[in-house]
Backbone bond lengths (Angstrom), bond angles and torsions (degrees), N, CA, C in turn:
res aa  C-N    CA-C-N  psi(-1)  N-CA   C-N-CA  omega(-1)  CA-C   N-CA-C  phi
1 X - - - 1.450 - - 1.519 112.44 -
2 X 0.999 117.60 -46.07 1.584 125.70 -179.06 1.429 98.63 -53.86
3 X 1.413 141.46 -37.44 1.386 129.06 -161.25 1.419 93.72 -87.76
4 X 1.510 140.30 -13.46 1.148 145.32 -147.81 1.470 85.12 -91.78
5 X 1.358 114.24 -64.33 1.478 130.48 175.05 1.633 117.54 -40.64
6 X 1.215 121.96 -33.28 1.181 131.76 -157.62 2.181 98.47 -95.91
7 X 1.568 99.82 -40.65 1.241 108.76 -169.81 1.842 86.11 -76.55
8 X 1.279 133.85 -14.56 1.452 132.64 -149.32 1.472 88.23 -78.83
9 X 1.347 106.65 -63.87 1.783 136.64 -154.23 1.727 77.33 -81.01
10 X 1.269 142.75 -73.17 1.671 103.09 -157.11 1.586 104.59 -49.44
11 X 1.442 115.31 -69.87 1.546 115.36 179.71 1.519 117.76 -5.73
12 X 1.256 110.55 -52.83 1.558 116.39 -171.61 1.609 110.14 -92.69
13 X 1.479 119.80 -1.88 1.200 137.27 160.18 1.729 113.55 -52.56
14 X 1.706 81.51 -67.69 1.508 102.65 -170.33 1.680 111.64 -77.11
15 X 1.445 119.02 -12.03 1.469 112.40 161.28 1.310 120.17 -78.15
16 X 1.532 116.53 -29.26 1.640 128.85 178.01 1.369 106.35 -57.81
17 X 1.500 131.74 -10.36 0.872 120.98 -146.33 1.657 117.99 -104.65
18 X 1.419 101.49 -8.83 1.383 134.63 143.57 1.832 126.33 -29.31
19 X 0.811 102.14 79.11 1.389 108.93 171.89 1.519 132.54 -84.44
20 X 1.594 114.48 -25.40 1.541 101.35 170.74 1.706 99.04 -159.72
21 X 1.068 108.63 -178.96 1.754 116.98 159.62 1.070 93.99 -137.14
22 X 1.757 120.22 150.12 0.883 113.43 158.68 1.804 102.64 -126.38
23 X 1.231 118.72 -176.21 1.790 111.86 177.88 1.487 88.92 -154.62
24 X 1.487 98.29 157.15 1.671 128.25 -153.33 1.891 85.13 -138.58
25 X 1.358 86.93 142.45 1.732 102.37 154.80 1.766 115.99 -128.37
26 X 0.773 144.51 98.88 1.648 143.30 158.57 1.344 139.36 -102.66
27 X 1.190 131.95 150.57 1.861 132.49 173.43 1.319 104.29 -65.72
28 X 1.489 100.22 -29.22 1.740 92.29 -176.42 1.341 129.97 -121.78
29 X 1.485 131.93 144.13 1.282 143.73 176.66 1.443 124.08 -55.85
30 X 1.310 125.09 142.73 1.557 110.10 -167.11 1.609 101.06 128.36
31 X 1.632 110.35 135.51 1.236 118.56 137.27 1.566 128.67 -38.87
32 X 1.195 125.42 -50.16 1.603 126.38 -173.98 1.269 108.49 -57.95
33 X 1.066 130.93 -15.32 1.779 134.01 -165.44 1.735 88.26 -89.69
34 X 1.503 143.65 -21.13 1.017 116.69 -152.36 1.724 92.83 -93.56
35 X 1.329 97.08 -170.84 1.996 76.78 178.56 1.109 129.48 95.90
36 X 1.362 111.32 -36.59 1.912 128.24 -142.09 1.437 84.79 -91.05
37 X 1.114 121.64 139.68 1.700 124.36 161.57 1.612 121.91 -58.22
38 X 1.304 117.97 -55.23 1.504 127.20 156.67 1.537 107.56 -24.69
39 X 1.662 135.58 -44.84 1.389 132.74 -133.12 1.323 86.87 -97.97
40 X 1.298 119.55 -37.49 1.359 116.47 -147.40 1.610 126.64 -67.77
41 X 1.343 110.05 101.35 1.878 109.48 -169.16 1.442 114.27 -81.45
42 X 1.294 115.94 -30.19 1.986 111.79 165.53 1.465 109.46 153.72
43 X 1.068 112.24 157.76 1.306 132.77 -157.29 1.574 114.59 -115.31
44 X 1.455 125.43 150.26 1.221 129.18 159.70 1.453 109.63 -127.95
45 X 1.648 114.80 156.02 1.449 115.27 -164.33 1.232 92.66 -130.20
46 X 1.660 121.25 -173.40 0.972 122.85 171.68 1.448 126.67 -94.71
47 X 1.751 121.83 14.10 0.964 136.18 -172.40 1.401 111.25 -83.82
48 X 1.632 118.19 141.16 1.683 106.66 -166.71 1.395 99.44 68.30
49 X 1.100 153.56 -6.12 1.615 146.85 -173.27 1.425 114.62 70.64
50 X 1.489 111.07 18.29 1.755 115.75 -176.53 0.788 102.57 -16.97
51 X 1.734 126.76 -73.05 1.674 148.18 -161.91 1.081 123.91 -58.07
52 X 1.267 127.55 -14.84 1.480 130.21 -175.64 1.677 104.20 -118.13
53 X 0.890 135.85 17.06 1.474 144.89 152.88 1.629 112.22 -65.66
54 X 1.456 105.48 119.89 2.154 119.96 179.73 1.666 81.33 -52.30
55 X 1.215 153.25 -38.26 1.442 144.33 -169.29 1.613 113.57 -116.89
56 X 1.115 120.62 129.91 1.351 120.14 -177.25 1.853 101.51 -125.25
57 X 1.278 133.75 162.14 1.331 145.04 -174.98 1.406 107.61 -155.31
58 X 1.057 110.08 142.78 1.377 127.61 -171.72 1.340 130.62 -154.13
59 X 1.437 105.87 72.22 1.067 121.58 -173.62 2.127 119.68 -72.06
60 X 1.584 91.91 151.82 1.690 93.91 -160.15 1.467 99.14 -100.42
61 X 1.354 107.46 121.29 1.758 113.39 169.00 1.742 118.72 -3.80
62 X 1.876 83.71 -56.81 1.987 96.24 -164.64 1.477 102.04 -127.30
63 X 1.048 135.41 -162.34 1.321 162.39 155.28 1.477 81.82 -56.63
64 X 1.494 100.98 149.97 1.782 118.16 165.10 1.601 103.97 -155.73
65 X 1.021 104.48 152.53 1.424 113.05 177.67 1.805 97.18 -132.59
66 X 1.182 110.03 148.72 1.604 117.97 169.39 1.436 91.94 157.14
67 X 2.246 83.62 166.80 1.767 106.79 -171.24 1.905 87.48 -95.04
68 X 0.954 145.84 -12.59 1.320 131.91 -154.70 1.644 115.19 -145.03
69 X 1.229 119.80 142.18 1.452 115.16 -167.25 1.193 98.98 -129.50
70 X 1.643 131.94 137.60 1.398 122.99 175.63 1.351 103.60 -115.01
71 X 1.332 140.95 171.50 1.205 155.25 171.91 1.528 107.51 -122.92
72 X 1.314 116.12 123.78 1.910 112.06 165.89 1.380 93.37 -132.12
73 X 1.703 90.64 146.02 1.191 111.45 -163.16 1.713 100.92 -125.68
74 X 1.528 138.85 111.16 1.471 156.79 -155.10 1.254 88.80 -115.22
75 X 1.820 119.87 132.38 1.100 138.94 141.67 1.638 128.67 -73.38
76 X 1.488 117.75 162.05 1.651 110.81 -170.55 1.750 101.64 -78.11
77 X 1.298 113.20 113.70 1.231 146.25 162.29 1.727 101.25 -7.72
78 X 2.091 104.27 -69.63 1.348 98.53 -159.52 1.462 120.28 -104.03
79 X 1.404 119.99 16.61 1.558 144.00 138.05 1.453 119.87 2.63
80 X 1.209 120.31 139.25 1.739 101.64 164.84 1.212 104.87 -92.27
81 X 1.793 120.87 -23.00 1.295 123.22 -159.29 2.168 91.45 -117.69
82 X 1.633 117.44 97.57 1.474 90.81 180.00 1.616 117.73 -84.64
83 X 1.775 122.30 33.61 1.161 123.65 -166.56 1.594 104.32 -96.84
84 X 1.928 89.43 110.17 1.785 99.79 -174.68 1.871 105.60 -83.62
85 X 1.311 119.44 -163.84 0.994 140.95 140.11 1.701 129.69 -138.04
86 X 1.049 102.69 137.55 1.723 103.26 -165.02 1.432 100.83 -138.89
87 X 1.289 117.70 121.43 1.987 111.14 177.86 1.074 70.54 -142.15
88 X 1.803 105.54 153.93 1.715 141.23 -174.51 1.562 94.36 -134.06
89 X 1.169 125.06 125.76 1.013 127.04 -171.13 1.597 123.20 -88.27
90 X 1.931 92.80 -38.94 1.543 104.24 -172.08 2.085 73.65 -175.51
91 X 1.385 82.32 125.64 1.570 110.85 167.36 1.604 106.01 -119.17
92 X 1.506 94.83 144.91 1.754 109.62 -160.02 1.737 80.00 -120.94
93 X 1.483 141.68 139.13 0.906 135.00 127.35 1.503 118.52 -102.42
94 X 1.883 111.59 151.71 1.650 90.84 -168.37 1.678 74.18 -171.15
95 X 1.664 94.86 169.16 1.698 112.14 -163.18 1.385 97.90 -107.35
């Protein structure tokens, strides 16, 4: 049992370790589009526990139009270990 415990608490180590999402909208395909100041539709952090909610929302500053949506996913900065985990199960985009 103790190793059960031990494998319990890293697991939830390595999910804590999650620090933000961010989401992108663009016309175009590609890594280089993410990043871009223009792209950026909105973010959730780990403050309030945004990130650890079975439902997450992510609402975009403005109106956006685009064929492609990216997701980035930031680990906690002052960590010894910054190795997150992040799975999306089913993403809804919608106007």
């Amino acid at each position: 049992m103790v190793v059960v415990a031990e494998t319990r608490t890293a697991l939830q180590d390595y999910m804590h370790n999650l620090d933000r999402l961010t989401s992108y909208v663009d016309n175009k395909g590609g890594r280089e589009q993410v990043d871009q100041s223009q792209n950026v539709c909105g973010s959730l952090t780990r403050l309030n526990d945004a990130l650890f909610k079975p439902r997450l929302h992510v609402a975009c500053a403005k109106p956006m139009t685009g064929r492609y949506a990216y997701v980035e996913a930031w680990g906690v900065e002052n960590r010894w270990s910054r190795l997150f985990g992040a799975v999306l199960c089913e993403v809804m985009i919608y106007e």
